[in-house]
N, C-alpha and C positions, 0 to 999 in steps of 0.2 A: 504493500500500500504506500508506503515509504517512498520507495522507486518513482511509482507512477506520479505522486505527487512531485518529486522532485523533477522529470520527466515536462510534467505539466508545463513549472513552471521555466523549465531552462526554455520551450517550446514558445514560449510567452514572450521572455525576454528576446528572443531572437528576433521573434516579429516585432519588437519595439524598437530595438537597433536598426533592423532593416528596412521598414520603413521611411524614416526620413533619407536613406539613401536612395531608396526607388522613386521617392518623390522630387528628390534633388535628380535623379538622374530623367527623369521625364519632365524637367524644365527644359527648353532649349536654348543654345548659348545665344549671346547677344553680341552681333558685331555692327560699332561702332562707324558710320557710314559719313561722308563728308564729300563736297565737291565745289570747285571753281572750275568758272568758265572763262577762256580765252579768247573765244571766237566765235560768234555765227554767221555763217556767209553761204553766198549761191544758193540762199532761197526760189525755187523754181515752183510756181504754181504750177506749170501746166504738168509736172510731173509727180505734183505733190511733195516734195524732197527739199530736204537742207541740210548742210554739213553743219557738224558743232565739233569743236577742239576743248576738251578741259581734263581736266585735273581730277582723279578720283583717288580715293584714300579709305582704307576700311581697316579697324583693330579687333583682334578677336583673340579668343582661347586657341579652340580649336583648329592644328595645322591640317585635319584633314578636309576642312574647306576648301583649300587650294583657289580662288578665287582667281589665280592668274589662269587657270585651264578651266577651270567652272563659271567663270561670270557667263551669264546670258541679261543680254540687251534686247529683250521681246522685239519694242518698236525698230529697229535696227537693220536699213536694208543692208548695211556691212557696215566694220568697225575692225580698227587695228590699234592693237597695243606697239607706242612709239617708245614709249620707254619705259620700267618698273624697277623697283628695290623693293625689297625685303628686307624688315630686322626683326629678329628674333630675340632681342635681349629681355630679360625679366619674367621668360614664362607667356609671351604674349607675341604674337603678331602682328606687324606694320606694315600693310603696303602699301605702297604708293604708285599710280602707274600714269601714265598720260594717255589717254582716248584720242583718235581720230575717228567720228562716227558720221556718216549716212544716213539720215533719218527720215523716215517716211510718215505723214503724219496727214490729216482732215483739215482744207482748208475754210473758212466759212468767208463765203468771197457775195453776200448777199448785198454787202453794202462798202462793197467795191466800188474805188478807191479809197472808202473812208473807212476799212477794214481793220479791225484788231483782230489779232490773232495769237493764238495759246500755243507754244513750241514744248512739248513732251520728252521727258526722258526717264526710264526706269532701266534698273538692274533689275535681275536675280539671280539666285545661286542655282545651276540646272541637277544638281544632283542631291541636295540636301534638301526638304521640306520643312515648313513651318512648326516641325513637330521639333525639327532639330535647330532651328535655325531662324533668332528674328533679326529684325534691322532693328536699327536706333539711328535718327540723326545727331547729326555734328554741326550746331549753329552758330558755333565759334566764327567770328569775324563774316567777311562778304563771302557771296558764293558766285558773282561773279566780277571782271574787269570793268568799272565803270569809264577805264580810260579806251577801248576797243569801240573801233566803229561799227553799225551797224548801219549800213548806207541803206538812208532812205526810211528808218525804223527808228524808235524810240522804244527802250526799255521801260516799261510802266509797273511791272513787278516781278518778283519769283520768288516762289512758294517749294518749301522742301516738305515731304510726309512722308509715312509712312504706312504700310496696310496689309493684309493679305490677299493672295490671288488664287483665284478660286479656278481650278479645270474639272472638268466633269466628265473628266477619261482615268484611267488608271496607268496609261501609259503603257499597255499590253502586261499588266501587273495582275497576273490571274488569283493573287493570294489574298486581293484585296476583293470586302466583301462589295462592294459598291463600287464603281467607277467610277473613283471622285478623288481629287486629291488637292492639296492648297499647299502655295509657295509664300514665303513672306519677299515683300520686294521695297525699294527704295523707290522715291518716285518726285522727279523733275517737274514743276510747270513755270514756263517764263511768260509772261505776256507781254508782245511788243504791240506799242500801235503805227500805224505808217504815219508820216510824215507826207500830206496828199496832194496838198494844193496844185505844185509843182504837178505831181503825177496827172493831175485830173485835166488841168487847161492842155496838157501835151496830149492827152487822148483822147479831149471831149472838143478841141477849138474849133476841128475841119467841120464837126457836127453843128455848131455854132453858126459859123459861117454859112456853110449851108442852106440852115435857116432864115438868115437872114438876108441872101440871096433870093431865098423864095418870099419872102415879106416883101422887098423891097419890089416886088411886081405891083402892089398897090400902087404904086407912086410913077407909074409906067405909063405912059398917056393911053387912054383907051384903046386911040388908034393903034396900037400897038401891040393887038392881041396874041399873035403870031410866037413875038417875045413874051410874052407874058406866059404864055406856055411852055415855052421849053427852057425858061430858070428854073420854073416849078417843077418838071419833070425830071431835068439835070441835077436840080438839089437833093431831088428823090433818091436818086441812085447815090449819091455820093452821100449820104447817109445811112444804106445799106449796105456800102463798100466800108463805110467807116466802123461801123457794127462791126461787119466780118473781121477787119483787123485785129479790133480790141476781144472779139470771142475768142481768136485764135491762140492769142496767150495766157486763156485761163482756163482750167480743168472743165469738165463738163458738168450743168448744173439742172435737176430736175426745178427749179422755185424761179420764183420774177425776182432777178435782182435788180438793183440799180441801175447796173447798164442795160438792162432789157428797158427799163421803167423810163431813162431819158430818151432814150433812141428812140421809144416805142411812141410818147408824147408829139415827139420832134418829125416822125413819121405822117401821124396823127394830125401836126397843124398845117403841114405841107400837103397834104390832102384836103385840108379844109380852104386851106390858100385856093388850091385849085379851081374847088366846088364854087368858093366864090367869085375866080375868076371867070367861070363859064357863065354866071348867073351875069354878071357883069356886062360879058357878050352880049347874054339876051336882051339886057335893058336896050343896048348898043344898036344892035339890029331895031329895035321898036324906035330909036330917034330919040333915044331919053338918056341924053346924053348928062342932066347935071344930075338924074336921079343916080345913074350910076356912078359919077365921082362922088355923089355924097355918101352911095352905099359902101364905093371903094375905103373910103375914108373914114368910115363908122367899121369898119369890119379890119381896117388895120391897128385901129387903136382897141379894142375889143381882144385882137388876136394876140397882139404885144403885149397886154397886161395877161393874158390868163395864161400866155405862157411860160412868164418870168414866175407868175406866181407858181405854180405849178413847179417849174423846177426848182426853184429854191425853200417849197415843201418838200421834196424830194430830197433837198442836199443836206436841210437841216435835219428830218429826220435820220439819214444814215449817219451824222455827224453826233445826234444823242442817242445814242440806242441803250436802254436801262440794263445795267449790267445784272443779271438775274443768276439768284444764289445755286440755283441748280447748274451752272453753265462755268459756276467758278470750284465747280469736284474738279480733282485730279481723276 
């Protein structure tokens, strides 16, 4: 009886020692994540793509991370390691490496050229899970060069986090009961806004002109029908050439953005130009000759204000757009 009691309780103590070691060992280690940016450049909408140069840095226990041959950059249409060190002193790992990365990312080009846009960047670790493995950031000083240009761009912020990544495959992992498994990952977002003015008058001025080619047919002496037609028709087209330009160099878009919205306006009063020019004609032919310059002249200052109004409700609102909390996740 003796025995079994003493039995009992060595069986007892065992599981009380053991315990906080199983529990310590079903924590996962935590490495220490940081990064500076050097450079972003060769922003190409029509490819989606941008390069970024910076600096990454991560401290941990664990050497069997290996982070120099395990890092995975999800977003990442390529990426090469330019330089790294490792120190090992203390029981701890430090490494340091420099990134040259390829990034492929969603442009939101509705209110092009007065567009902000969110540039992305996450790691992970491809071999270790969240079960072994979290992030922590490193908010120590700036995360990126404020002295680097960004031609044609302004840095308006950037946001470091942290989270896990949820896949809903096993990875051909037959052992697991569910085909599901989660990564913890570090996670980049920069927001730049463009710098547009410049951009807008060099893509929008031939469209301008244009229209104001087709306007100036009002002020065309009646007699003059012939021309009064083919400014209006000529402006037509080189407003449709001008489109096609500027579509050419930006990704493909199911939504009315801004460039569909002024072109489309600008289409729109060059048509109505027309309509009133034939109507014109007609008075023309009837002998009514002051009713149609009065009409011509009632119908150019009509057209002139609704269309300045009109686009510059257009430019202010892409110019306010409310930045909404859902649209500022990582």
């Amino acid at each position: 009886m003796l025995k079994q009691f003493v039995a009992a309780i060595t069986v007892i103590i065992a599981l009380l020692i053991s315990s906080p070691a199983r529990a310590q060992k079903a924590t996962p280690d935590t490495v220490l994540t940081g990064i500076y940016i050097t450079s972003i450049h060769d922003i190409n909408f029509k490819d989606k793509e941008y390069n970024v140069n910076l600096w990454l840095w991560l401290k941990y226990k664990n050497k069997k991370f290996d982070f120099l041959h395990n890092l995975e950059v999800p977003q990442a249409k390529s990426y090469t390691t330019s330089f790294s060190t490792i120190d090992t002193t203390g029981g701890k790992v430090y490494l340091l490496m420099k990134l040259q990365c390829v990034m492929k990312d969603s442009w939101a080009i509705d209110n092009f050229p007065f567009d902000k846009q969110k540039l992305r960047f996450s790691i992970e670790n491809s071999q270790f899970d969240s079960h072994s493995l979290v992030f922590k950031k490193d908010t120590l000083g700036q995360q990126y060069d404020p002295r680097f240009t960004l031609r044609g761009w302004r840095i308006d912020s950037l946001t470091l986090a942290t989270g896990i990544k949820k896949y809903e495959t096993g990875f051909g992992d037959e052992s697991l009961a569910k085909p599901h498994t989660e990564y913890s990952n570090f996670r980049v977002r920069m927001q730049i806004d463009r710098d547009a003015m410049g951009l807008f008058w060099k893509m929008f001025l031939g469209m301008y002109v244009a229209f104001l080619i087709a306007y100036m047919c009002f002020y065309i002496h009646t007699d003059s029908i012939d021309s009064r037609f083919g400014l209006s028709v000529g402006a037509l087209f080189a407003v449709i050439g001008n489109k096609y330009i500027i579509d050419s160099s930006l990704p493909e878009s199911t939504t009315f953005t801004l460039v569909d919205s002024l072109h489309g306006v600008t289409l729109i009063f060059i048509l109505t130009v027309i309509i009133c020019t034939s109507y014109s004609l007609r008075l023309v032919k009837q002998e009514k000759i002051a009713q149609a310059k009065k009409f011509d002249f009632l119908c150019a200052q009509v057209l002139l204000a609704a269309y300045l109004l009109l686009n510059a409700w257009f430019i202010y609102g892409a110019n306010h757009v409310p930045v909404l909390a859902a649209a500022a996740t990582l």
